[in-house]
FIVEXMAR-697892 format. One record per residue: residue in three letters; x, y, z of N, C-alpha, C in turn. Coordinates in steps of 0.001 Angstrom, whole numbers, plus 500000, padded with zeros to 6 digits. Layout:
! FIVEXMAR-697892
residu	n_px	n_py	n_pz	ca_px	ca_py	ca_pz	c_px	c_py	c_pz
ALA	X	Y	Z	X	Y	Z	X	Y	Z
...
//
This chain:
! FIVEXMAR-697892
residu	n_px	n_py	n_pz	ca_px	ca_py	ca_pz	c_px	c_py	c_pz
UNK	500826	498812	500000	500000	500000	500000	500872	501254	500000
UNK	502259	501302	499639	503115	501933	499552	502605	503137	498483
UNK	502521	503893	499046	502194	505370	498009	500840	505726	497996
UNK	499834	505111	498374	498428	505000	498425	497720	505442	499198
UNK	496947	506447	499101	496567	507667	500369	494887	506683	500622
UNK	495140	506694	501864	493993	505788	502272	492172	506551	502119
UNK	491219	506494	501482	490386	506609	501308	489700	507582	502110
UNK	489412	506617	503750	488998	507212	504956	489759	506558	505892
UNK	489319	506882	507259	489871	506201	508119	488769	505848	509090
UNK	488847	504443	510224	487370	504526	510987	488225	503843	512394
UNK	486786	504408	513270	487452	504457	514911	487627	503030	515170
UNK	488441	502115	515784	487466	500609	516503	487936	500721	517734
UNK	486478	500749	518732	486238	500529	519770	486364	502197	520234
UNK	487211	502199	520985	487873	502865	521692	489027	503282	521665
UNK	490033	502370	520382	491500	502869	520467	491361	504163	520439
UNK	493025	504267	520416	493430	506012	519829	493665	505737	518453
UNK	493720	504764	518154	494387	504642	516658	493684	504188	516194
UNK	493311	504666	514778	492508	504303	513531	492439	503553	512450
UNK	491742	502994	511905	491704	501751	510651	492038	502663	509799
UNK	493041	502445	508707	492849	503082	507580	492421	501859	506707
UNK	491418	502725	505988	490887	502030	504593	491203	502308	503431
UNK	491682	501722	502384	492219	501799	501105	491160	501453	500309
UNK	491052	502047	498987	490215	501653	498082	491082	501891	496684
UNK	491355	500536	496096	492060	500420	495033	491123	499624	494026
UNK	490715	500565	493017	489746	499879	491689	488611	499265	492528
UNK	488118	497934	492742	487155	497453	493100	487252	496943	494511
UNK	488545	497098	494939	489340	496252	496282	489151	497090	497404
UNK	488833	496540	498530	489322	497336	499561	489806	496795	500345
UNK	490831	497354	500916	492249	496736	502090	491947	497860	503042
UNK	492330	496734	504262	491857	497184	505748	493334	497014	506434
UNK	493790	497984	507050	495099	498029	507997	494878	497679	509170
UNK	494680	496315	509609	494502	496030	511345	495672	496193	511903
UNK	496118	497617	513129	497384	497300	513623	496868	496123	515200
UNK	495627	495635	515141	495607	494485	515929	494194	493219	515183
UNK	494590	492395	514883	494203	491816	514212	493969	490359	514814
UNK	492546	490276	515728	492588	489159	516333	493854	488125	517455
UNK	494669	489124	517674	495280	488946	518974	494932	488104	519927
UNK	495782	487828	521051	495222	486279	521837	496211	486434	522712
UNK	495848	485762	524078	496667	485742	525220	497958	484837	524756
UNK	499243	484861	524836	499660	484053	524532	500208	482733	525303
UNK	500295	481823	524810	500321	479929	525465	501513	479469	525632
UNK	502036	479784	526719	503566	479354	527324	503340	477803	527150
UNK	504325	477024	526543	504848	475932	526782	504213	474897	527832
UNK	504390	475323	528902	504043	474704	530292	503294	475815	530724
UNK	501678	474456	530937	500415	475301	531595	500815	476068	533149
UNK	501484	475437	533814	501862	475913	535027	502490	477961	534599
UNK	502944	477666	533936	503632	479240	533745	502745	480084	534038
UNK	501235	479987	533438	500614	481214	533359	500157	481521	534895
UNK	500659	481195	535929	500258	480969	537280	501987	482196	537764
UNK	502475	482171	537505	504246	482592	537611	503812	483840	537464
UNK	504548	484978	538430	504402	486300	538561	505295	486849	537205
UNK	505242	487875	536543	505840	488242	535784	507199	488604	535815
UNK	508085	488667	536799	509616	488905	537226	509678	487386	536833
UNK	509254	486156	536904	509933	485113	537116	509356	484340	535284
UNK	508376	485348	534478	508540	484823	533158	509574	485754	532321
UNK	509904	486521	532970	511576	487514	532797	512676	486899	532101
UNK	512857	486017	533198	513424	485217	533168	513430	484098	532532
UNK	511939	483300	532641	512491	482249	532116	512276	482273	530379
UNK	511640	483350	530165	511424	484204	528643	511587	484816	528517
UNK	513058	485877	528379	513713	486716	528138	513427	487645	526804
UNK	512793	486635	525806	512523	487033	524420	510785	487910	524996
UNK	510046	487543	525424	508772	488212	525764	508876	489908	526152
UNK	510160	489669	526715	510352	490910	527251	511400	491670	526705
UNK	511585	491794	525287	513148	492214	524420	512562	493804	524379
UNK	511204	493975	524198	511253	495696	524224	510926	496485	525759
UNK	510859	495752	526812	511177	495923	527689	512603	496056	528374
UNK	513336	497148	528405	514795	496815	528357	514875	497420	530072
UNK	514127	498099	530858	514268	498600	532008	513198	497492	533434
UNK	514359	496976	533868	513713	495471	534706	512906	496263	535597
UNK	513061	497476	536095	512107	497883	537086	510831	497984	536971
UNK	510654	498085	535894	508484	497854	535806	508363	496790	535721
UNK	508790	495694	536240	508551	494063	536182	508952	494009	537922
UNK	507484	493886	538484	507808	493378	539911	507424	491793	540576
UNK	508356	491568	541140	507952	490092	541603	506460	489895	542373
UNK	505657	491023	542444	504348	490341	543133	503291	490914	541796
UNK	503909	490999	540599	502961	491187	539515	502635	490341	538308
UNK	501365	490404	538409	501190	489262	537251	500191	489682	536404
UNK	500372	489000	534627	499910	489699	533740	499194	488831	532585
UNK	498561	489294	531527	498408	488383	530657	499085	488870	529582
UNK	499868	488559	528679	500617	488526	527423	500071	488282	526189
UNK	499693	489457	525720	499035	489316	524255	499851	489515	522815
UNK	499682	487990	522458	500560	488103	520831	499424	488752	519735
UNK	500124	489747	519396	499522	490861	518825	499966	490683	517232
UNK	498594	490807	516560	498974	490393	514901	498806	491631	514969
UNK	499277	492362	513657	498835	492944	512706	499315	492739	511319
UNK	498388	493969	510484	498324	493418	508895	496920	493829	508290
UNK	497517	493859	506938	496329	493799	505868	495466	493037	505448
UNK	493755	493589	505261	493316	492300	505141	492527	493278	503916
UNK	492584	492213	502644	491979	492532	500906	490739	491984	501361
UNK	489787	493076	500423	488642	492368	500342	488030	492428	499029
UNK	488621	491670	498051	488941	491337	496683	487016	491912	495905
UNK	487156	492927	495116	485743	493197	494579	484383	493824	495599
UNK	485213	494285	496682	483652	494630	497301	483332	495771	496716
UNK	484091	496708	496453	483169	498325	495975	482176	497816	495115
UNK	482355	496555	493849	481266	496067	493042	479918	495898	493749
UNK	480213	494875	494782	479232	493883	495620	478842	494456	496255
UNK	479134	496167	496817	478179	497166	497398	477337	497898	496546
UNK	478173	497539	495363	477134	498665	494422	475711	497887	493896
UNK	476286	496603	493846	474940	495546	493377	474078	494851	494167
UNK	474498	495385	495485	473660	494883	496984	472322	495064	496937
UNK	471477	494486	496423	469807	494453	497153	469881	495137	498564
UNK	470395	494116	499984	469926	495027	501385	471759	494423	501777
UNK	472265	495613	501885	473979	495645	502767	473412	495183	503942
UNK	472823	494512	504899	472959	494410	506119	473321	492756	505573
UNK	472665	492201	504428	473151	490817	504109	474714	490500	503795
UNK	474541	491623	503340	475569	491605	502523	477235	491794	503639
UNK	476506	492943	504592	477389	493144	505790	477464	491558	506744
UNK	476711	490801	506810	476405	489316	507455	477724	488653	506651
UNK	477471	488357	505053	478334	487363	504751	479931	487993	504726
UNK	479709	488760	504822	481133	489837	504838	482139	489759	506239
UNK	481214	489223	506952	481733	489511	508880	482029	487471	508435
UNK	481248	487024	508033	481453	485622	508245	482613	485401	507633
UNK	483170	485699	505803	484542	485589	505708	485490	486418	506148
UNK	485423	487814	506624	486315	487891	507548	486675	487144	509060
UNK	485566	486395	509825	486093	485690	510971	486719	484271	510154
UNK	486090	483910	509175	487253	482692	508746	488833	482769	508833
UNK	489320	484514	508474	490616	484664	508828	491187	484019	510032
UNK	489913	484081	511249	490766	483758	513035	490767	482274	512911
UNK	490219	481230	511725	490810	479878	511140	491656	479304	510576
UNK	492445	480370	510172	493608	480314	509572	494649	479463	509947
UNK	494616	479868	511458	495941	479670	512515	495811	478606	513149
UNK	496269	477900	512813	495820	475987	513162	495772	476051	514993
UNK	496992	477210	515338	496828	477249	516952	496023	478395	517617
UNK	495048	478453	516701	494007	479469	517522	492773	479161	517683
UNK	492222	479066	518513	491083	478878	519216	490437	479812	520342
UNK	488996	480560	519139	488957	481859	520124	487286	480849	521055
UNK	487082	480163	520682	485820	479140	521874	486447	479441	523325
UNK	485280	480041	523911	485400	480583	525357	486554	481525	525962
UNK	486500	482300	524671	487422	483273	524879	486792	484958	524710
UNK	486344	485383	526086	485336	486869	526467	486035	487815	525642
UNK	486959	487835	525266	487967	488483	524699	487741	488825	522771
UNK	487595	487494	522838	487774	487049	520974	485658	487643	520826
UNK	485209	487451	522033	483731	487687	521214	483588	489098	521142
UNK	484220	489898	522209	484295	491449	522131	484778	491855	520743
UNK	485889	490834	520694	486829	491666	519183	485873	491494	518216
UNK	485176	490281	517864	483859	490156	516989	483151	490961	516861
UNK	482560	491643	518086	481659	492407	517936	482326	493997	517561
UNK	483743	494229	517683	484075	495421	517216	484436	495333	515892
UNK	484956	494043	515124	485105	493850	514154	484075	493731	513088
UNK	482698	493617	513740	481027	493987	513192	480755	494916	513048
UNK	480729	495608	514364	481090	497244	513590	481308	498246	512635
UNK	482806	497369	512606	483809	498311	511992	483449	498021	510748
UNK	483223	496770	510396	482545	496470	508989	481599	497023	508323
UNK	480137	497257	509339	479241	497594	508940	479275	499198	508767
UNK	480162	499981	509612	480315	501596	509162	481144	501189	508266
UNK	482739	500772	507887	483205	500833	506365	482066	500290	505197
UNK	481542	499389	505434	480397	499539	503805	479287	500581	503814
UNK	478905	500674	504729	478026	502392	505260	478527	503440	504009
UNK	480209	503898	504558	480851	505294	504399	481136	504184	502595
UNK	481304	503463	502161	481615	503199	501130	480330	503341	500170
UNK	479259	502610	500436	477715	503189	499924	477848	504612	499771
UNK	477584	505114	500927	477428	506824	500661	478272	507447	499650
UNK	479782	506998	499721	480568	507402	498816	480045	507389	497372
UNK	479934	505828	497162	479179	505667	495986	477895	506014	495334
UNK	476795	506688	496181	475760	507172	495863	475960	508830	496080
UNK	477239	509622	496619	477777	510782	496183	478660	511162	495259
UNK	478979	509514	494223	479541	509646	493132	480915	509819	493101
UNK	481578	509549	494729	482775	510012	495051	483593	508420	494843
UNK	482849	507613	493945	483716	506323	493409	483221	505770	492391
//
């Protein structure tokens, strides 16, 4: 997306930081700088029980942009989120909005192949995870205002 001035941009959730949306010919690409994220799964179940001074240690790599040991105290404990980000194409939708009978269907099958993405990852499993259904529901959202602001666009002729 190198050189490509992003379309619009849209809120999710609450961050401070914003989706940018790209619209190239019929395509639109979505910039998740968190993209279905997940606590991450130490080796040995016992770990996630271990105060955070003592996964310091025994995972030195967890903590490489942490370079100052003093905000790591031995009576603190945390959860560790492996954080994706990335682009996600959504090959022909400006078409498939323009030829939509009712977008809320259209917004339905749209949320369904985007959660196929969190299938991808042979080691992810968001089942009973309070976490992964929140992100769903912001990732519903965010969907349903980007084809919103993309409609309007297109019925102000601005595509």
């Amino acid at each position: 997306m190198k050189g490509i001035e992003p379309a619009f941009s849209l809120q999710l959730n609450k961050s401070p930081r914003k989706i940018q949306i790209y619209i190239v010919a019929q395509d639109v690409c979505v910039y998740f700088f968190d993209l279905f994220s997940r606590p991450h799964a130490f080796p040995e179940p016992v770990d996630m029980s271990l105060p955070a001074s003592a996964l310091q240690r025994k995972y030195p790599e967890l903590f490489r942009h942490n370079s100052r040991k003093k905000f790591v105290y031995d009576d603190c404990w945390a959860t560790f989120i492996d954080r994706n980000e990335g682009y996600v194409r959504f090959p022909g939708l400006v078409g498939h909005i323009r030829t939509a009978d009712y977008l809320p269907q259209l917004n339905f099958h749209l949320l369904l192949a985007f959660c196929e993405l969190s299938r991808q990852d042979a080691g992810f499993s968001p089942i009973g995870m309070d976490r992964m259904d929140m992100q769903f529901a912001d990732y519903d959202r965010l969907l349903n205002n980007m084809t919103a602001k993309i409609h309007r666009m297109i019925i102000e002729k601005q595509l």
